[in-house]
Each structure stands twice: as structure tokens, then as C-alpha cells.
MIDREN-926027 format. One line per 4 residues: their letters; for each residue x, y, z of N, C-alpha, C, O. Coordinates in steps of 0.05 Angstrom, whole numbers, plus 5000, padded with zeros to 4 digits. Example, Ala and Ser with C-alpha at 12.3 -4.5 7.8 and 13.67 -1.06 7.14 Angstrom:
BEGIN
as	5264,4886,5156,5246,4910,5156,5264,4934,5156,5285,4934,5169; 5257,4955,5142,5273,4979,5143,5258,5001,5157,5268,5023,5161;
END
This chain:
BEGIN
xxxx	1190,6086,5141,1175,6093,5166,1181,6072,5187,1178,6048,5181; 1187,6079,5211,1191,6065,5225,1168,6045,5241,1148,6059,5246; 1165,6026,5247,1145,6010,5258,1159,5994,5285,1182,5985,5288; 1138,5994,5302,1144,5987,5328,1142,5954,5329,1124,5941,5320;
xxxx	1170,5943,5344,1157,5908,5346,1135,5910,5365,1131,5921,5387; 1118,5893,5345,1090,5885,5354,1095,5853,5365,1110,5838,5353; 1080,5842,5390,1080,5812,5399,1055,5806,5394,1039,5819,5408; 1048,5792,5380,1028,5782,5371,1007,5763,5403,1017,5750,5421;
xxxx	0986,5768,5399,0975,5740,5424,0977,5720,5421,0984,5716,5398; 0975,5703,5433,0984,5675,5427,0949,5656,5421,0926,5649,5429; 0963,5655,5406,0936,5636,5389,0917,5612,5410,0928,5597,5426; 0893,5612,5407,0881,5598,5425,0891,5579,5424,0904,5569,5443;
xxxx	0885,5567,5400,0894,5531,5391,0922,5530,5414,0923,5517,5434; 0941,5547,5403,0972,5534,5411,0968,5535,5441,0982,5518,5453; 0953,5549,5455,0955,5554,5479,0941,5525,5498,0957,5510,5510; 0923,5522,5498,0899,5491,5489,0921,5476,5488,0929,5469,5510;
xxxx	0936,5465,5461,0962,5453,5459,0976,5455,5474,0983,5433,5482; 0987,5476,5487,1006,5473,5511,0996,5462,5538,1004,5449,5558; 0973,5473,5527,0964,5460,5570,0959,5432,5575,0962,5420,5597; 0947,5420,5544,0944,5390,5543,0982,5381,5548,0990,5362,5560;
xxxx	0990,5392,5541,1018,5377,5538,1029,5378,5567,1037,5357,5578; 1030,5400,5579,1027,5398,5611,1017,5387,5625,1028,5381,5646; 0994,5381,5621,0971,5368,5642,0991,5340,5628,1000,5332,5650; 1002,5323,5610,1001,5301,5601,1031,5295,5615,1038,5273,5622;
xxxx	1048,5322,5618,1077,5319,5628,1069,5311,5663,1084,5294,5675; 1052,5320,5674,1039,5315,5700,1024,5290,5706,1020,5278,5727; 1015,5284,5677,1005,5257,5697,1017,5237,5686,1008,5214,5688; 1041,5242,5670,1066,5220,5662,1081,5211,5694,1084,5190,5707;
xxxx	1089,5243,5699,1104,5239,5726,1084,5226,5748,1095,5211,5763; 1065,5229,5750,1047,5226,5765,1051,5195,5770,1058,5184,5791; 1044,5183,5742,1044,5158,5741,1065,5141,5744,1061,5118,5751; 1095,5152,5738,1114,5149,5750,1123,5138,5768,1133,5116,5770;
xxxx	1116,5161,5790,1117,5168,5823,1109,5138,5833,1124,5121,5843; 1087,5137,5830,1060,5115,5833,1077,5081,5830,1084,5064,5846; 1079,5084,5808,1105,5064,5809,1131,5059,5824,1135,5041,5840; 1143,5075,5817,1164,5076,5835,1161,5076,5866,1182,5069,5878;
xxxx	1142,5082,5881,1129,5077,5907,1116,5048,5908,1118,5035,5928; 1104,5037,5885,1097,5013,5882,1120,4990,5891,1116,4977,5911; 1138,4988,5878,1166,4977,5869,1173,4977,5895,1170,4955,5907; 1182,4998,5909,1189,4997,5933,1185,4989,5949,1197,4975,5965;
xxxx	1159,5001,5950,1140,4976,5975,1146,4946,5966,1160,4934,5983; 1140,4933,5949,1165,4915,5952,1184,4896,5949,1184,4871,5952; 1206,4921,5942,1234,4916,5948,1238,4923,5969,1263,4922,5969; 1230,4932,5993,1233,4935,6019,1231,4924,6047,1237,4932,6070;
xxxx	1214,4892,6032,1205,4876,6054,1231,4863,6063,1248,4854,6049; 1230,4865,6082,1257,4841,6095,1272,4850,6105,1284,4843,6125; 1277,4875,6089,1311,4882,6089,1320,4891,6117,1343,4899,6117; 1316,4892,6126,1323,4896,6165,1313,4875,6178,1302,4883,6199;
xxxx	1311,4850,6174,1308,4828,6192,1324,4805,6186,1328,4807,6162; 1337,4783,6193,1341,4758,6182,1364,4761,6169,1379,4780,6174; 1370,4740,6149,1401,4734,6131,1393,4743,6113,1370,4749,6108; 1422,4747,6093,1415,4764,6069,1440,4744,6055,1461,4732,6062;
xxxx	1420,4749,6024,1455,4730,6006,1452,4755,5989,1433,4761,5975; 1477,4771,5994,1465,4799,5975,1480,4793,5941,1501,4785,5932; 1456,4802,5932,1457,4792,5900,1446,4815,5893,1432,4832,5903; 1462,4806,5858,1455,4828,5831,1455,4808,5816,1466,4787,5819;
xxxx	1439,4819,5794,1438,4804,5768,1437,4820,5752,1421,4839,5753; 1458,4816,5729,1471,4842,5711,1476,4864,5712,1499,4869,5704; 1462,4885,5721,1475,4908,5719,1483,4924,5747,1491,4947,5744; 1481,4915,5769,1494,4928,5794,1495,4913,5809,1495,4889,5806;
xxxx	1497,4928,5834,1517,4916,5863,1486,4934,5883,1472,4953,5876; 1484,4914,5912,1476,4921,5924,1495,4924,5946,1510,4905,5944; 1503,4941,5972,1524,4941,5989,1509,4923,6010,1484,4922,6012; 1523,4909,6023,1512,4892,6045,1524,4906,6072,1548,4912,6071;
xxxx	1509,4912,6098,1512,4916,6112,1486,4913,6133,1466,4921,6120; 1480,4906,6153,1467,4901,6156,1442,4916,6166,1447,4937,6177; 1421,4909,6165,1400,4937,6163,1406,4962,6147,1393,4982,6148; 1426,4959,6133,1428,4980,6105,1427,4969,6079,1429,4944,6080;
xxxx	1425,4975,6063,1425,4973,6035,1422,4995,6014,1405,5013,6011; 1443,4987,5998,1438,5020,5972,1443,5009,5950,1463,4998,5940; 1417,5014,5941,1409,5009,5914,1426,5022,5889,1433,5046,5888; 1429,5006,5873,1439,5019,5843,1417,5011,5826,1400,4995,5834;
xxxx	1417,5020,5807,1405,5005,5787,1413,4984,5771,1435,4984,5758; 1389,4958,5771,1402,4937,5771,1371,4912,5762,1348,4916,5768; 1380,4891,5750,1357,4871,5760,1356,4860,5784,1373,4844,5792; 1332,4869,5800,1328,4855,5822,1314,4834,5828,1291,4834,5821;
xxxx	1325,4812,5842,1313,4793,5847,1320,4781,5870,1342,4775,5876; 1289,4776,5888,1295,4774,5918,1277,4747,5919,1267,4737,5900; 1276,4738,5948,1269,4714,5948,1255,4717,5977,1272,4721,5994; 1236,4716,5986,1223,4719,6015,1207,4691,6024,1186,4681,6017;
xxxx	1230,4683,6046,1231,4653,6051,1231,4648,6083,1225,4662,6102; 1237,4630,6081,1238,4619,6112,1251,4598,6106,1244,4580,6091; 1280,4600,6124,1305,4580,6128,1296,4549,6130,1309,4531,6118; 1270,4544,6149,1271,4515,6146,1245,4505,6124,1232,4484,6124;
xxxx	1242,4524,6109,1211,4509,6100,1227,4497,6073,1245,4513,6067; 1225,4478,6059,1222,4462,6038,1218,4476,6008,1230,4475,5986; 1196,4488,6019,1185,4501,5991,1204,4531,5986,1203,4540,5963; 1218,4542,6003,1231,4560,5998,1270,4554,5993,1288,4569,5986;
xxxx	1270,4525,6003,1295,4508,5989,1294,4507,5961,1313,4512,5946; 1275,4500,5955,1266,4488,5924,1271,4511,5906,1281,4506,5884; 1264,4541,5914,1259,4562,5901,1294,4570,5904,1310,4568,5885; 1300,4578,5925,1329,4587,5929,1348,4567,5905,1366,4575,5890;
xxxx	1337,4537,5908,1364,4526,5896,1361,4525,5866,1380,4522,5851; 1336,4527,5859,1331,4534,5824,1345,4556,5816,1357,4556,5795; 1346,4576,5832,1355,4599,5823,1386,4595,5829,1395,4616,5819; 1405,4584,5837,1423,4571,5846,1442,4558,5820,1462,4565,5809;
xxxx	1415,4530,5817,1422,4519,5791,1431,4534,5767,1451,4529,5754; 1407,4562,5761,1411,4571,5743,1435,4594,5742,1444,4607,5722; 1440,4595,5768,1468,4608,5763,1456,4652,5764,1466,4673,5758; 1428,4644,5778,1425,4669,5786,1429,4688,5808,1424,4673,5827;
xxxx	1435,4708,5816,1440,4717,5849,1415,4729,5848,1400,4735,5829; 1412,4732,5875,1391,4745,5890,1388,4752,5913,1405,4754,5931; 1374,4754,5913,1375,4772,5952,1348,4756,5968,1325,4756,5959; 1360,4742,5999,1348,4743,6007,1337,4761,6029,1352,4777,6041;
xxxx	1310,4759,6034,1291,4767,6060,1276,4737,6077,1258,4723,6068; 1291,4734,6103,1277,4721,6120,1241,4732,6134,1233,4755,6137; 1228,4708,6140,1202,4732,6145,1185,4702,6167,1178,4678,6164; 1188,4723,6186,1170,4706,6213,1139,4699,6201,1119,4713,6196;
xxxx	1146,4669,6198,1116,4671,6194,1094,4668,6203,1072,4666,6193; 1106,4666,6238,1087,4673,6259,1080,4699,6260,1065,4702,6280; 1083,4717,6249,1083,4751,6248,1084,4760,6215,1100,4774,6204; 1064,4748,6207,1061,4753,6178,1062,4795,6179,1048,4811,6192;
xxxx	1088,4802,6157,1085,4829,6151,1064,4836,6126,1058,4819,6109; 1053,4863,6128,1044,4877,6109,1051,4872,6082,1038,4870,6061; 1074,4871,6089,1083,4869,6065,1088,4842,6044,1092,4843,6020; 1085,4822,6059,1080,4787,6054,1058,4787,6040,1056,4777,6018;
xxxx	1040,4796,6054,1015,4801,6046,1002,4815,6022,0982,4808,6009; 1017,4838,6020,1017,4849,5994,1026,4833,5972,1012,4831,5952; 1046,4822,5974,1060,4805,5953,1047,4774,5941,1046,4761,5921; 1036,4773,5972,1023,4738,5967,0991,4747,5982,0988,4740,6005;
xxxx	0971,4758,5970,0947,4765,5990,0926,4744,5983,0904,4748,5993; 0928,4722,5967,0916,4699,5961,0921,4678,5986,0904,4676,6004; 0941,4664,5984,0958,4648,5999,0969,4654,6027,0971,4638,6047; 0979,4684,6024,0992,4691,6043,1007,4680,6063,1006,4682,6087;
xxxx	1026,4666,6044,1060,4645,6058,1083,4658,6042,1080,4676,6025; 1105,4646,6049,1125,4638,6027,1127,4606,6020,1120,4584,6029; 1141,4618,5999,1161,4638,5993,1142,4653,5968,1121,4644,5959; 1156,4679,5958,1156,4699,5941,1179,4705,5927,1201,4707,5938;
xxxx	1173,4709,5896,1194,4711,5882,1189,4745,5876,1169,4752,5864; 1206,4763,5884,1211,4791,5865,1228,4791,5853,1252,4789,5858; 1209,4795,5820,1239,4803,5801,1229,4827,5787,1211,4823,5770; 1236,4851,5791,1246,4877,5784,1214,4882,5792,1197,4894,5780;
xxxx	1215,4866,5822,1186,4889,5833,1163,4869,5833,1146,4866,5851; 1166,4857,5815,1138,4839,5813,1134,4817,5830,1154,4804,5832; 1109,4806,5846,1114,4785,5854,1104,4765,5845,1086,4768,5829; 1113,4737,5854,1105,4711,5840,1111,4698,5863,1132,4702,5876;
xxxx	1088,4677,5871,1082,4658,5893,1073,4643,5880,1059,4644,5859; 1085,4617,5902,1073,4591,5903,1098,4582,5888,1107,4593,5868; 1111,4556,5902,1137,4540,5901,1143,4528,5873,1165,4528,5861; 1121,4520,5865,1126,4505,5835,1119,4527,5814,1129,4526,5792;
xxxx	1107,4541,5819,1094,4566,5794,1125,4587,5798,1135,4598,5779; 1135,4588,5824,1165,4605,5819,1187,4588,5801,1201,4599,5784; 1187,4559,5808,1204,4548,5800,1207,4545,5759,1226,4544,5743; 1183,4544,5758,1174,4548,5730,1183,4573,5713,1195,4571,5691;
xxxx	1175,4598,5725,1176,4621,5717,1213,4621,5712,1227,4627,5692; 1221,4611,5738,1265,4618,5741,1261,4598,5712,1261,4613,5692; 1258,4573,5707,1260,4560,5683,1263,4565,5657,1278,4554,5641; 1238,4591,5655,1234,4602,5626,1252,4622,5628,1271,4625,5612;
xxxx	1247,4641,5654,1264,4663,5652,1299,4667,5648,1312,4687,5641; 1305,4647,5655,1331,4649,5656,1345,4633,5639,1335,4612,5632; 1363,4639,5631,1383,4613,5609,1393,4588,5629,1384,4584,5652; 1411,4575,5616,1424,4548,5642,1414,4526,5635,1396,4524,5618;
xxxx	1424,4508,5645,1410,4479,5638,1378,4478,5657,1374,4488,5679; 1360,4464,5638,1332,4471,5645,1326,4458,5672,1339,4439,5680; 1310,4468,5683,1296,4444,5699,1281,4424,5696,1283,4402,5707; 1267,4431,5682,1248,4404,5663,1254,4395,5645,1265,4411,5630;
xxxx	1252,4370,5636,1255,4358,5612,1251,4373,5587,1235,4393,5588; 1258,4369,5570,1254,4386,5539,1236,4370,5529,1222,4380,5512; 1230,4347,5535,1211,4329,5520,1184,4343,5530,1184,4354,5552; 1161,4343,5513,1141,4350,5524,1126,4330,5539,1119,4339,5561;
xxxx	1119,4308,5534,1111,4293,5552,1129,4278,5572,1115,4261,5582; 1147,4276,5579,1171,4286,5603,1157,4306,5624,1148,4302,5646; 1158,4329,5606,1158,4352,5626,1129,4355,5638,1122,4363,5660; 1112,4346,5616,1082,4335,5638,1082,4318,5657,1063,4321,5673;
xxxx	1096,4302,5661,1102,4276,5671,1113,4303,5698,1099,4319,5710; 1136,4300,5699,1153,4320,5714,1127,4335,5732,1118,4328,5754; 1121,4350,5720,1090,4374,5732,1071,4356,5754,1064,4362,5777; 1065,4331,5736,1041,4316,5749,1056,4300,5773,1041,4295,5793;
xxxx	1077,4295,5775,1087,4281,5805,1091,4301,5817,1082,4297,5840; 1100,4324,5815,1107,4346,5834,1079,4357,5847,1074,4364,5870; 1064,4355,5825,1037,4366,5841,1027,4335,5858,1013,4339,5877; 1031,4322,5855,1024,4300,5866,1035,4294,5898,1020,4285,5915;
xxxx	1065,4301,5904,1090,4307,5922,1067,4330,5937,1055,4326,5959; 1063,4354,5921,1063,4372,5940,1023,4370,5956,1017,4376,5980; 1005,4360,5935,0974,4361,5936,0971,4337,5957,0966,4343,5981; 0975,4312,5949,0966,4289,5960,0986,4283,5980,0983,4290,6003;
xxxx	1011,4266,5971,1027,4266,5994,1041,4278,6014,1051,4265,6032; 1043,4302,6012,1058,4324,6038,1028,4321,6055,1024,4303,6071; 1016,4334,6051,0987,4350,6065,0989,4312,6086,0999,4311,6108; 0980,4292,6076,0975,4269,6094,1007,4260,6110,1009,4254,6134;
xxxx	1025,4261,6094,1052,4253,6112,1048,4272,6132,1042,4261,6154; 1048,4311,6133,1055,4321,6157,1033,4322,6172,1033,4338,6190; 1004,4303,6168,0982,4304,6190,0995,4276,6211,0992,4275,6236; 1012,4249,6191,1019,4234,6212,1043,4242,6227,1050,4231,6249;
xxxx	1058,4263,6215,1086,4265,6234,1077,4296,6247,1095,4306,6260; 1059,4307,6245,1060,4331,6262,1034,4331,6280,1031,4343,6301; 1015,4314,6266,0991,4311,6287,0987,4291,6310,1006,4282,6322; 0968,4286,6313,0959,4274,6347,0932,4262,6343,0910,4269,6335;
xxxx	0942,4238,6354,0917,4217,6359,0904,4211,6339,0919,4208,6320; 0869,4206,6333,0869,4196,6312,0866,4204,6290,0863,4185,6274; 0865,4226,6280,0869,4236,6255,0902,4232,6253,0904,4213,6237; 0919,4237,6258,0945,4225,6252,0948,4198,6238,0962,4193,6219;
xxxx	0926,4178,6253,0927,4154,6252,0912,4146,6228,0919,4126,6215; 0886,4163,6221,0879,4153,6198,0892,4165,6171,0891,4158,6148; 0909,4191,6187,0927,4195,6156,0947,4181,6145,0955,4180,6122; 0954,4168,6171,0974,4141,6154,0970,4130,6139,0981,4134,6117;
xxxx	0950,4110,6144,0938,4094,6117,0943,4112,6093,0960,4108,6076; 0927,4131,6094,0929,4152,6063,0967,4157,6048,0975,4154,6026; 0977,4163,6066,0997,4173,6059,1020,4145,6054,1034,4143,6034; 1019,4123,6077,1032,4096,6057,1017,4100,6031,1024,4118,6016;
xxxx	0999,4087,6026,0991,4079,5999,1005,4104,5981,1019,4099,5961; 1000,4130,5989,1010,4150,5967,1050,4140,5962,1062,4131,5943; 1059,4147,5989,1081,4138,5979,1091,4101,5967,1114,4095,5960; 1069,4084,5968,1083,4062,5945,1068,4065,5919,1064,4048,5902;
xxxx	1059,4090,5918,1050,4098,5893,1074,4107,5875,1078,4101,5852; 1091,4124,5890,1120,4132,5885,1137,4116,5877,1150,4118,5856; 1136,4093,5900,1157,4072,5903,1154,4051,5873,1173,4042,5861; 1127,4048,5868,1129,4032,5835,1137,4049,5820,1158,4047,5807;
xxxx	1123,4065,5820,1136,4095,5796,1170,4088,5797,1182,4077,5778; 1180,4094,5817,1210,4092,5811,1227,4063,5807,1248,4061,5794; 1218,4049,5816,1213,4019,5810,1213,4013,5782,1232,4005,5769; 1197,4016,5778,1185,4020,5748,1196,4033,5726,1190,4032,5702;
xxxx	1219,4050,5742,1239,4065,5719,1218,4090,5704,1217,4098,5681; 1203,4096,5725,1198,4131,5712,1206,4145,5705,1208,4161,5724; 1216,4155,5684,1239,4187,5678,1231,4204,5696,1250,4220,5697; 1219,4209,5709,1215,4234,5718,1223,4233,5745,1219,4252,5761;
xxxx	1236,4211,5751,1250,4211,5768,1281,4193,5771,1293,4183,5790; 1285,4194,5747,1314,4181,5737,1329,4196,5716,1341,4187,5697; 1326,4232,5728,1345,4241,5717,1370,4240,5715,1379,4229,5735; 1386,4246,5700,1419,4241,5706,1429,4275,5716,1448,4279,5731;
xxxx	1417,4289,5708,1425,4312,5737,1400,4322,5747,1377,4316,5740; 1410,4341,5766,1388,4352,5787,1374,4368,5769,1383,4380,5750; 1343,4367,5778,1318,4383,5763,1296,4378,5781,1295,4366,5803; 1276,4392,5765,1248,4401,5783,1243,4379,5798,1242,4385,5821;
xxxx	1238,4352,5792,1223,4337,5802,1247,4323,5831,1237,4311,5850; 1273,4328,5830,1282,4316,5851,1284,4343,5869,1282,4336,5892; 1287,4379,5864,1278,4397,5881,1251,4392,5900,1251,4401,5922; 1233,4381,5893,1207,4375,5895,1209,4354,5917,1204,4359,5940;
xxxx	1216,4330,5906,1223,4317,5925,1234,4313,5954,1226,4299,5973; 1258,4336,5953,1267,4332,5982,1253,4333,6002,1256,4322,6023; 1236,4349,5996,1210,4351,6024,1210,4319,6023,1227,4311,6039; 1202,4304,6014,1199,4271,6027,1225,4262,6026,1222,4237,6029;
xxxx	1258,4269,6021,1277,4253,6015,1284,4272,6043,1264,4267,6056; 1292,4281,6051,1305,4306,6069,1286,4312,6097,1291,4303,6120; 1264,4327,6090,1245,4335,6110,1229,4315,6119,1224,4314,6143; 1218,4297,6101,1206,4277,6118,1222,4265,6141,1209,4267,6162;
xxxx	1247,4254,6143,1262,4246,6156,1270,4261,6180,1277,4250,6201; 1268,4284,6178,1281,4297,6197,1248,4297,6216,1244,4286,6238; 1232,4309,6205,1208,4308,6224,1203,4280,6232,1184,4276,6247; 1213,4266,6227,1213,4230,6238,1236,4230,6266,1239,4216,6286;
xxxx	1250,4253,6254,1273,4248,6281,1258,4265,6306,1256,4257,6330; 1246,4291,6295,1236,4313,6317,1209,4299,6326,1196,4312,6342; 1198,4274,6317,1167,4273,6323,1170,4247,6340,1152,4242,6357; 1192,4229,6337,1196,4204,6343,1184,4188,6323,1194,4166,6320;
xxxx	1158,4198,6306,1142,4179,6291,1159,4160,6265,1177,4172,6253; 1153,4139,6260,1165,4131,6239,1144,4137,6204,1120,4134,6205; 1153,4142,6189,1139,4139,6158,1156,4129,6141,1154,4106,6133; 1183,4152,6129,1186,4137,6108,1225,4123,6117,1244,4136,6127;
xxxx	1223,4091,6108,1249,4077,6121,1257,4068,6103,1244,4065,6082; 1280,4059,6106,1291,4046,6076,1283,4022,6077,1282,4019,6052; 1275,3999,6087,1262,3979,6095,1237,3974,6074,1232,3961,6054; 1226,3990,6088,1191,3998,6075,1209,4008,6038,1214,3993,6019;
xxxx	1212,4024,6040,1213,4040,6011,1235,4044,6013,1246,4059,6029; 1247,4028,5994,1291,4026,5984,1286,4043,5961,1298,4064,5961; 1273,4038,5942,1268,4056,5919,1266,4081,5923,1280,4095,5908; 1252,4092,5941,1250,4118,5941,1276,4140,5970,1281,4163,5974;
xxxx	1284,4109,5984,1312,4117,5997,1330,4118,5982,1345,4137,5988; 1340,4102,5959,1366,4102,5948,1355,4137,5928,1372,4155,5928; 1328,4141,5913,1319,4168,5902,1343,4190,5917,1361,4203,5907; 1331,4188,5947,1344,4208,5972,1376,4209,5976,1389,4228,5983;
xxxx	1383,4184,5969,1408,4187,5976,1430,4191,5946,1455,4192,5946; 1415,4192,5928,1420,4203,5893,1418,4233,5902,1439,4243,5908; 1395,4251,5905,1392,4281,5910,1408,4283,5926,1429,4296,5922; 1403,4272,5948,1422,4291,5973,1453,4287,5977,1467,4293,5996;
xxxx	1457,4277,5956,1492,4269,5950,1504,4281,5931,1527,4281,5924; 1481,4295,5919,1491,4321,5900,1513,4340,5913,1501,4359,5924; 1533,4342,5915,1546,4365,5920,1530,4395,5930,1531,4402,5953; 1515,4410,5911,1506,4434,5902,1488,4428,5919,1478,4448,5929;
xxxx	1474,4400,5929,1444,4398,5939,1456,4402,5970,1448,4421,5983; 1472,4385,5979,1485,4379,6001,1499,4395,6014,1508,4389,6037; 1504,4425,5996,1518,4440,6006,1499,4462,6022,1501,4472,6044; 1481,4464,6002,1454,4483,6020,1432,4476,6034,1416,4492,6044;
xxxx	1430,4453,6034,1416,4447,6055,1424,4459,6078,1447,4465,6085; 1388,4463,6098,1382,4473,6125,1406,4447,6139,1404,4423,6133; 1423,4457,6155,1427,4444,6178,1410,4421,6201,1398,4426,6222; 1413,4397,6190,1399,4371,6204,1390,4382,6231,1366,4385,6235;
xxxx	1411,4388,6253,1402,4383,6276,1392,4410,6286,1381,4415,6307; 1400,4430,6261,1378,4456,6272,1347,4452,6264,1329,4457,6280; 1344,4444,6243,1316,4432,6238,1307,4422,6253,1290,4434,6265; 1313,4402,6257,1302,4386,6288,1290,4390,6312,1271,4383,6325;
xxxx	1317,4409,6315,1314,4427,6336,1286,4451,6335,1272,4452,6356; 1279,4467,6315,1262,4477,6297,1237,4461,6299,1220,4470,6315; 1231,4437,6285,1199,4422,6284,1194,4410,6308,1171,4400,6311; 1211,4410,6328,1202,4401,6356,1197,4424,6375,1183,4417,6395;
xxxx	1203,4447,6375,1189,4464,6375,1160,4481,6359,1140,4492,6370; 1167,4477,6332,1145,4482,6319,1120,4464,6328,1100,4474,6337; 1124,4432,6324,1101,4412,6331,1092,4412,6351,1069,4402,6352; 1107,4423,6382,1104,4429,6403,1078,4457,6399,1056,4460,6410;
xxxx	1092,4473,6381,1071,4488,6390,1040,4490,6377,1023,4506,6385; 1037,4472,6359,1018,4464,6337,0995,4455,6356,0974,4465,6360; 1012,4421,6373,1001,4413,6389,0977,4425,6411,0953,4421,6414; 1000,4443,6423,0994,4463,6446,0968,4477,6445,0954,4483,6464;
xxxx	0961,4483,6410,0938,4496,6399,0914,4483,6391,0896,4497,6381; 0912,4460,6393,0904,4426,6379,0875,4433,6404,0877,4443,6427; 0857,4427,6393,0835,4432,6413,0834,4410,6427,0825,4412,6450; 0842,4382,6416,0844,4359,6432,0871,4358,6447,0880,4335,6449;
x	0882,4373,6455,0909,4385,6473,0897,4385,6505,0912,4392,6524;
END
């Protein structure tokens, strides 16, 4: 006897089952999307303003042209700096050392972007490290992270109390002595004047240290603690030329001049360095306009 194909209904369960599996294919993509809009926002800061060192790291090519860029897939790693600041030397040339490329983004930081801000909304400076999207601020916490992350000869000592040593002068360079050096070479009248005092004593605090044959600053090649440094081997000096003011001389402190003239005779160090007389040119404008804003102006 013949019998008709019959289609059976489809079972509640399986049906239930399917829609969970849909709703889950939807908010996979969903979640996706979300990301990938994340990421972009930014990998997108910069890229139409300023110099670019266009870099890949392992697996692609970015095209350089200017105000364009096309992405491949790739590890990205960008660097959002400002040509004369110190702390974004330090970061560029670790990554340098280690033999990584990257991409830069220049960023006015008289005209802080959205997008600076997103990346750094604590601090909100540079420099900023993106690597495959993520960000990481603040000069010594980047320089750390390129350290672990990357292979190469280290930046820090392998010894562990070395590399504490190392940590505690850099924070010392960047906490105590910068903050009082740039109130006597960029400020006015007498707060200038009482930051002197503060800031000699900090720097012959240095000057025995190295005197004294500190490792942590008698490496035999370049590492964290002489990156760190150039702000007082390099930048101090130059804001001594743009300010007229005097601080640090070889006179006063040979120990920590001959330090300066060890780093900055590095080849690799000497090659990227900001341009002397554009700097100059740069903090006498900048101090000019600090001034200008100075309520005792």
C-alpha cells in the first residue's frame, strides 16, 4: 500500500536549540563588531598628522603614503609621541634597541585629541604605547612592558637587585630631579630660585652615586637607566642653552658629564636624537609661552 511522505514537525526542544544557537551566533558577531570598532579607534589616532616611521612587526606591511594607510594583518605597534619630549625618546629608542618597528603618530599637545585621551584618560600626555590595540602609558611602565615583551638584549640588568637598583634611580631622574631642574630652567623668579637649591643637592646625589661606581649607571652597553637619563645628559643642557640659565656643567658635576658624554656617543643614541638647534629653537618658544601664562607675568 502506498503511503504518502509525511514531514514530521519539528520538535520543540530542537527548535529552542536552534534559536539559542542563533541568538549566540548574534551576539558572538555582535561582540566582535564591538571590538573591532574598539581597536580602531585606536589604531587611528595620528595617522593624518605629523611623521610616520612606518612599521610592521611580523606578519605585514603597512603602505606609507601620506594621510593614507592600508592595513594588512599584522602585529601592530604604534607609538604616540612628541618629537621633542624626552619621555617619548626613551620609549621610541627601547623599541629601537630591541630591534622592533613601529609606527609613529605625532600629537599636538597643545590640542590634546580624543583620542589621546582615550588611550591615556588618567594622565592624559604622551607618550602611548599600542600594541595590537591596547594601550600602555607612562615612559618607564612602556619601557618595561618593550623589555618583557620582546626578545634582544634586555634593558635591565638580569641581576635582581641590579634591576631594583636600575627602577629606583629612574624613578628618582624622573619624580625628584626633572620636576625641580625644569621649575629652575623653565620658571621665573622666586620659585625658580628656590628650586635650585632642591635640584643641586638632588643632582650631587647622582654625582656620588656615579662616583661611587654604582652599576646602575656603569653599564657597558646602553639600557634603561642611561635611556632615562638623557633628559638630564641631553635635555637639561639644551634648555640651559634656550633659557640662558645655567644647572648642570661639567665644572660642577664631571661625573655625571663624562655619564653624558658615554650615552650620547653611542652611535644608535646619537643617531636619533631630536636635532640640538631645533630643540632650542622649540623650548624658547615653549618657555616663552609658559611664561606668558605665569600669573606673575
Amino acid at each position: 500500500m502506498y503511503l504518502p511522505h509525511l514531514t514530521l514537525p519539528p520538535s520543540p526542544t530542537c527548535e529552542r536549540e536552534r534559536g539559542r544557537e542563533r541568538k549566540r551566533k548574534r551576539e558572538r558577531g555582535e561582540e566582535e563588531e564591538k571590538e573591532r570598532k574598539k581597536k580602531d579607534k585606536y589604531l587611528n589616532i595620528g595617522l593624518r598628522r605629523g611623521r610616520y616611521i612606518c612599521v610592521n612587526q611580523h606578519r605585514g606591511q603597512i603602505s606609507q603614503k601620506r594621510g593614507e594607510f592600508k592595513e594588512v594583518v599584522m602585529e601592530e605597534v604604534r607609538v604616540l609621541g612628541l618629537w621633542a619630549s624626552p619621555y617619548s625618546f626613551r620609549v621610541e629608542e627601547a623599541l629601537k634597541m630591541k630591534g622592533v618597528e613601529y609606527e609613529y603618530a605625532e600629537i599636538d599637545i597643545m590640542n590634546k585629541t580624543q583620542g589621546l585621551l582615550d588611550c591615556n584618560p588618567v594622565h592624559k600626555k604622551v607618550p602611548v604605547l599600542l600594541h595590537t590595540g591596547k594601550p600602555i602609558a607612562e615612559s618607564l611602565v612602556i619601557m618595561e612592558y618593550i623589555d618583557q615583551v620582546w626578545k634582544g638584549e634586555s634593558l635591565l640588568p638580569s641581576d635582581p637587585y641590579e634591576r631594583a637598583q636600575a627602577r629606583f634611580w629612574a624613578k628618582f631622574i624622573d619624580d625628584q630631579l626633572t620636576p625641580a631642574a625644569r621649575r629652575v630652567l623653565m620658571g621665573q623668579g622666586e620659585d625658580a630660585e628656590k628650586a635650585r637649591e632642591e635640584a643641586e643637592n638632588f643632582l650631587k646625589v647622582i654625582e656620588e652615586e656615579i662616583k661611587g661606581g654604582n652599576k646602575a649607571f656603569q653599564g657597558k652597553t646602553m639600557g634603561y637607566i642611561d635611556l632615562v637619563g638623557s633628559v638630564v645628559t641631553y635635555w637639561f643642557p639644551v634648555l640651559q642653552e634656550a633659557t640662558g640659565k645655567e644647572l648642570v656643567t661639567e665644572d660642577k658635576y664631571p661625573a655625571i658629564w663624562a655619564w653624558g658624554e658615554r650615552v650620547l656617543s653611542c652611535p644608535a643614541i646619537k643617531e636619533h636624537l631630536p636635532p640640538w638647534d631645533k630643540l632650542v629653537a622649540y623650548f624658547r618658544v615653549f618657555v616663552a609661552y609658559l611664561n606668558s601664562r605665569s600669573p606673575n607675568s
